[in-house]
Kinemage of the C-alpha trace (Angstrom):
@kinemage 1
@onewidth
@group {chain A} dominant
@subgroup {mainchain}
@vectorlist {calphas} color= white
{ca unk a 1} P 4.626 -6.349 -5.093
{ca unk a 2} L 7.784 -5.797 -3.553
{ca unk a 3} L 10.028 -9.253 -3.402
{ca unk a 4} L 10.178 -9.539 0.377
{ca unk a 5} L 13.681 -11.768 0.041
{ca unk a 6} L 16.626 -11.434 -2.761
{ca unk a 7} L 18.992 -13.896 -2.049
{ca unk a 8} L 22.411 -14.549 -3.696
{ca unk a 9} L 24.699 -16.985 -4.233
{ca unk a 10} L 28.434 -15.161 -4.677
{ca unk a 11} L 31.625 -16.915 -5.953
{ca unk a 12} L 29.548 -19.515 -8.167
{ca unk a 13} L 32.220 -20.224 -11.185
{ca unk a 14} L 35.811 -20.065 -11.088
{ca unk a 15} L 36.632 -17.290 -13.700
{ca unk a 16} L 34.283 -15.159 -11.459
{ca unk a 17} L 36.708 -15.991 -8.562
{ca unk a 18} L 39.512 -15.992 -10.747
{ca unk a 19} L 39.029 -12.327 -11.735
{ca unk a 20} L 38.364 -11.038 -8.121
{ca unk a 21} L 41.228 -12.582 -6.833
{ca unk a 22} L 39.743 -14.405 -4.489
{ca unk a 23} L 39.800 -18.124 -3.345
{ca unk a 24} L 37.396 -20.606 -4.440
{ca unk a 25} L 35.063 -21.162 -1.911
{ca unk a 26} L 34.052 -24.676 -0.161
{ca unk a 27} L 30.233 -23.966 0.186
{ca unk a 28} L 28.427 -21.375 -1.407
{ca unk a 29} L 28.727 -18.090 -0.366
{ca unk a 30} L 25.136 -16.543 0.196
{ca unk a 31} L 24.512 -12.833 0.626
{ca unk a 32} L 21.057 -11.072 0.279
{ca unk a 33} L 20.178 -7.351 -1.626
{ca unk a 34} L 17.600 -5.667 0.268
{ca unk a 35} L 14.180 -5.746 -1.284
{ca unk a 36} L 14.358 -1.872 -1.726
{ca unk a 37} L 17.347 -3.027 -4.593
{ca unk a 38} L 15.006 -4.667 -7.123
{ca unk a 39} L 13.560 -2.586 -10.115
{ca unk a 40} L 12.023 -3.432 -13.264
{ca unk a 41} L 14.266 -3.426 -16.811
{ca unk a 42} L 14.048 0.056 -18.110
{ca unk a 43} L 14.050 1.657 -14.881
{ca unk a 44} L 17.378 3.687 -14.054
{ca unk a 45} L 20.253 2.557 -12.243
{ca unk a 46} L 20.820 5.406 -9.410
{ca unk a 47} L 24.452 6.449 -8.583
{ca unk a 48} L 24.655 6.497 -4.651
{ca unk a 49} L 26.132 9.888 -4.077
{ca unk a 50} L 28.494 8.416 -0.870
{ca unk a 51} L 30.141 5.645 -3.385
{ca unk a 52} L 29.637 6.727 -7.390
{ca unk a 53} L 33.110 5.963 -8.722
{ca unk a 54} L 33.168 2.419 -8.735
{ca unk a 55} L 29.772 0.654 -9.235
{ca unk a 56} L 30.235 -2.612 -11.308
{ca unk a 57} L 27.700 -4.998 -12.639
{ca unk a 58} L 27.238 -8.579 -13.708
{ca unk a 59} L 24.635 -10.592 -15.349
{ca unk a 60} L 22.591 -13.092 -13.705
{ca unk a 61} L 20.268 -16.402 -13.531
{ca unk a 62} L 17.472 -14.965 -11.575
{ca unk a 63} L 15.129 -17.880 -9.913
{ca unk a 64} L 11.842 -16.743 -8.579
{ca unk a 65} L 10.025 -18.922 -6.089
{ca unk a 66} L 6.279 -18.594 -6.405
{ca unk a 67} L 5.039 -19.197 -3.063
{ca unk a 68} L 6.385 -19.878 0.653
{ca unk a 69} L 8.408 -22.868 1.250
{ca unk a 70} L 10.491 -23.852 4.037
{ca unk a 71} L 12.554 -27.283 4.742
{ca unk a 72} L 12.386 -28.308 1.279
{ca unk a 73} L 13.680 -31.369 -0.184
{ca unk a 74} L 16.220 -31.122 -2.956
{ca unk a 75} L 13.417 -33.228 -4.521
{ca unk a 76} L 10.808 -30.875 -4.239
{ca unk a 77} L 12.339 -27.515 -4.787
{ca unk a 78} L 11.507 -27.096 -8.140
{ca unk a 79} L 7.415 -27.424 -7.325
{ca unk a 80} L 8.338 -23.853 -5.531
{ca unk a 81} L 10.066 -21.897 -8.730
{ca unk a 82} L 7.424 -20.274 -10.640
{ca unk a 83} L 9.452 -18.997 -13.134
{ca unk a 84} L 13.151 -17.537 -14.558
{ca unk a 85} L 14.169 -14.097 -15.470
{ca unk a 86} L 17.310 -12.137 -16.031
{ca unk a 87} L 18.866 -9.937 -13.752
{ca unk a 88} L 21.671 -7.144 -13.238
{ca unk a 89} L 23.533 -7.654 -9.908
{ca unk a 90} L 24.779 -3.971 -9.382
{ca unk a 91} L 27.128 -3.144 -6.496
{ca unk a 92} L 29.788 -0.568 -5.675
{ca unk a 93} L 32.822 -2.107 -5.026
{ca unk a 94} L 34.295 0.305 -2.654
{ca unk a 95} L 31.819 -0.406 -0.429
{ca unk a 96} L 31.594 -4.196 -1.026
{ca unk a 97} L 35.430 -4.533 -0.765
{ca unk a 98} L 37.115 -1.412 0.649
{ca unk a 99} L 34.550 0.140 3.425
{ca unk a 100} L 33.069 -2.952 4.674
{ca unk a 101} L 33.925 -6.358 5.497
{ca unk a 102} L 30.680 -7.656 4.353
{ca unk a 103} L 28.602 -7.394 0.703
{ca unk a 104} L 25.081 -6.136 1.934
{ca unk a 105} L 25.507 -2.393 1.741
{ca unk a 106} L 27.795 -2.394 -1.366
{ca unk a 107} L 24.952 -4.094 -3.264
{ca unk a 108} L 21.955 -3.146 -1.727
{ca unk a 109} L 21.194 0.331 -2.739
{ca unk a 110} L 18.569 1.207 -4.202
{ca unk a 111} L 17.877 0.107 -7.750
{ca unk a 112} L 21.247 -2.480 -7.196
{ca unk a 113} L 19.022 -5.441 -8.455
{ca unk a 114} L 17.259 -4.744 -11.788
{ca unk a 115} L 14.972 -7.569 -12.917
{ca unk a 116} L 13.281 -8.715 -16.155
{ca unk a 117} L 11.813 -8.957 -18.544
């Protein structure tokens, strides 16, 4: 089954910010990888042929939520995680910080999100 939302949270620690030269945030900074992203752990990370040069990576907490929620209490959010996994938040960067003025496309080609074990 294809995950049919990856959300993000961006700019979560300071030495992350720190490195990218870029201001610390006052709320969290939310961006999503489209669903067409996310592949399993030994699958391949594919090149996009229109941005190949700089493609980055960084580790990641991955939280999956088991089953539809909506208007949850900070109290009850954890009845909705069904588990945690690893994952590998691939983007290009000339895209993410050159071409665009937004992260979607830059890390939202396909197999950007690799997940698992």
């Amino acid at each position: 089954m294809e995950p049919p939302d990856i959300f993000a949270i961006g700019l979560n620690y300071r030495a992350h910010a720190d490195e990218s030269g870029m201001k610390y945030p006052p709320a969290p900074v939310i961006f999503i990888k489209a669903s067409s992203s996310a592949v399993g752990p030994n699958e391949d990370i594919v090149l996009p042929a229109m941005a190949p040069t700089q493609v980055d990576y960084e580790a990641e907490l991955v939280i999956v939520i088991g089953r539809t929620c909506k208007n949850v209490t900070e109290t009850e959010a954890l009845d909705y995680v069904l588990g945690y996994t690893c994952g590998n938040d691939v983007r290009a960067r000339d895209c993410q910080l050159k071409l665009d003025v937004q992260w979607a496309r830059g890390k939202s080609f396909d197999t950007f999100c690799s997940l698992g074990p």
